[in-house]
C-alpha positions in Angstrom: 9.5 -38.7 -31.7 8.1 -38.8 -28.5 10.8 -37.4 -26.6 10.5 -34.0 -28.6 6.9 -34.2 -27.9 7.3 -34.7 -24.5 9.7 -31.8 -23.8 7.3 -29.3 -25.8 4.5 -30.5 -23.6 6.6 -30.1 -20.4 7.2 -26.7 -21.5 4.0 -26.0 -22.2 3.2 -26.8 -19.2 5.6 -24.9 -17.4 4.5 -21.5 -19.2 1.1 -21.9 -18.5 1.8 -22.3 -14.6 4.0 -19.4 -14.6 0.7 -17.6 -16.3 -1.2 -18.8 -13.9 1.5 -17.8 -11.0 2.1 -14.2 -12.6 -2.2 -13.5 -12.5 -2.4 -14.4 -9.3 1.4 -11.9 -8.3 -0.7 -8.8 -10.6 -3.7 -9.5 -8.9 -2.3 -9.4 -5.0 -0.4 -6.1 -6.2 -3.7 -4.3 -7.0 -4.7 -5.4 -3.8 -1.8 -4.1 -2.1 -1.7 -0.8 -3.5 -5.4 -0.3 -3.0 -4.6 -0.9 0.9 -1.2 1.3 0.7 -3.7 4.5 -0.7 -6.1 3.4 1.8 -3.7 3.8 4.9 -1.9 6.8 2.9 -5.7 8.4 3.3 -6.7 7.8 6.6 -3.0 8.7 7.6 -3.7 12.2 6.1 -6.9 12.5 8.0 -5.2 12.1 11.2 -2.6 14.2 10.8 -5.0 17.0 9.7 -7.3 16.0 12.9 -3.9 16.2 15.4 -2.7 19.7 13.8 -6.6 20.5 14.2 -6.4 19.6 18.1 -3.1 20.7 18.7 -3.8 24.8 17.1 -5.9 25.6 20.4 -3.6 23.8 22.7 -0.8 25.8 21.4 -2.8 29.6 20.7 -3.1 29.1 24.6 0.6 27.9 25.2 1.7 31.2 23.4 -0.9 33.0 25.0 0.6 31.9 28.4 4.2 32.6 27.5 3.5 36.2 26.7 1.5 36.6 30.0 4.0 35.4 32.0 7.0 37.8 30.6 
């Protein structure tokens, strides 16, 4: 009798730390993917400042081609 009980408490056991182990995997997702959207924004912003910087550098590029031909 005690052998049974001890192998249901073992596996008790056993759940119950991969419960705690799968929280604490769900939880450091969450965090992950709020950090992922995070760089995905400020990635966006900078590309919309460099194509903001880069429109007068190349209106006078073009402007410069056609003057020189």
């Amino acid at each position: 009798m005690f052998w049974p009980m001890l192998a249901i408490a073992l596996g008790f056991c056993g759940i119950a730390v991969l419960a705690v182990l799968a929280a604490r995997v769900f939880a450091e997702v969450r965090r992950l993917s709020r950090q992922v959207s995070q760089a995905s924004q400020r990635i966006t912003r900078a590309a919309e400042d460099l194509e903001r910087a880069a429109s007068p550098l190349a209106a006078q590029t073009a402007r410069t081609l056609r003057e020189g031909r």
